[in-house]
C-alpha positions as CSV (number, residue, x, y, z in Angstrom):
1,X,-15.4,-23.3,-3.6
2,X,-12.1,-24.2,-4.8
3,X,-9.0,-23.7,-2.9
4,X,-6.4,-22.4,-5.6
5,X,-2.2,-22.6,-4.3
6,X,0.9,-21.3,-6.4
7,X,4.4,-21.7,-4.7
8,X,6.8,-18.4,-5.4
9,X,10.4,-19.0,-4.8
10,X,13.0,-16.2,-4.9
11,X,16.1,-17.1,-7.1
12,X,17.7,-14.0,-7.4
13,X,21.0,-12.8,-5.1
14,X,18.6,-10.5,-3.1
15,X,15.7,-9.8,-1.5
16,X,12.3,-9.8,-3.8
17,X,8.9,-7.8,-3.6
18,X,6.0,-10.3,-3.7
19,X,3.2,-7.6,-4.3
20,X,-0.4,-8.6,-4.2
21,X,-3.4,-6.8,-5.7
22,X,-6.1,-5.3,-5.4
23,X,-4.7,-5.0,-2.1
24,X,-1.5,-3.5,-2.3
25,X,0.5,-5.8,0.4
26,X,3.8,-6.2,0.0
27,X,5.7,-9.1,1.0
28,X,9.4,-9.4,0.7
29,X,11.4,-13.1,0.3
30,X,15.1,-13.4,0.8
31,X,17.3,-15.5,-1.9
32,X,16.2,-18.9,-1.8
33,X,13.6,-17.8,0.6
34,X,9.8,-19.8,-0.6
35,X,6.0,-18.6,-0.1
36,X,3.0,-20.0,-1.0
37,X,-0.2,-18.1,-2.4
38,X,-3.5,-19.5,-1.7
39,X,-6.8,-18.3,-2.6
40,X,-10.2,-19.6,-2.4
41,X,-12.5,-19.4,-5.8
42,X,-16.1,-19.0,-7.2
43,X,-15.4,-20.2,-10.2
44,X,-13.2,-23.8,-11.8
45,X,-11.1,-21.5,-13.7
46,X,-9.7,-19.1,-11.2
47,X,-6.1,-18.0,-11.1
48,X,-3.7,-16.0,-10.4
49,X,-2.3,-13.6,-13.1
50,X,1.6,-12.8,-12.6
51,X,3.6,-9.4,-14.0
52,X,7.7,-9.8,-13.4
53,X,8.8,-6.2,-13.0
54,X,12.3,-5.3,-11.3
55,X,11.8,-5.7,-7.7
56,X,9.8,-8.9,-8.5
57,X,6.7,-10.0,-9.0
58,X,2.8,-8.9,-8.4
59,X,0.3,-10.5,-8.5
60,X,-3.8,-10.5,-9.1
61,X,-6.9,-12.4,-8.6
62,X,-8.1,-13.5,-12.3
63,X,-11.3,-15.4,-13.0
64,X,-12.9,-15.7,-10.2
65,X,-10.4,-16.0,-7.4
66,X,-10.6,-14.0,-4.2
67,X,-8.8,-12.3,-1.4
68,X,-5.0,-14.0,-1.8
69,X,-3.2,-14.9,1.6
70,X,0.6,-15.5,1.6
71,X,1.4,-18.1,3.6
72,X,5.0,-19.8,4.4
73,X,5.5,-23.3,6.6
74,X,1.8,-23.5,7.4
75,X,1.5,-19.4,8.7
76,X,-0.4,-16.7,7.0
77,X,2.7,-13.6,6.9
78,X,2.0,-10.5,7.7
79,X,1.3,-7.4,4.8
80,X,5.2,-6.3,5.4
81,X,7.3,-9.4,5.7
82,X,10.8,-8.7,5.6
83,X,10.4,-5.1,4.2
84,X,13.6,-2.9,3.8
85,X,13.5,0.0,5.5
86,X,14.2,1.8,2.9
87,X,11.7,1.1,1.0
């Protein structure tokens, strides 16, 4: 197994949907706010495959890679982090 790791960082003014699939958990980061996606994999060539929409990004297993955890300072978040209320 191979441990695969991507680091997301929101640059925008606001908040921003980090959306994992197949799953369909939502994570939200505020400006500047970091997260880190981790994911063990079958296969040498996993990855994670990444589509920008407006609210964000979201995000899928690709090759090989398995269930994807968000994690930020060392803690697996929650499905829901920091998600508006309105939304």
């Amino acid at each position: 197994m191979k441990t695969i790791r991507m680091l997301i960082e929101n640059r925008r003014a606001g908040k921003m949907l980090v959306f994992i699939e197949p799953e369909a958990m939502d994570y939200w980061l505020d400006a500047n706010e970091q997260c880190e996606l981790v994911s063990e994999s079958g296969s040498a060539d996993g990855q994670f495959d990444l589509w920008q929409n407006d609210e964000g990004i979201t995000v899928f297993p690709e090759k090989g890679a398995g269930y994807i955890e968000v994690h930020q300072d060392g803690t697996v978040l929650e499905c829901g982090h920091k998600r508006p209320e309105d939304w």
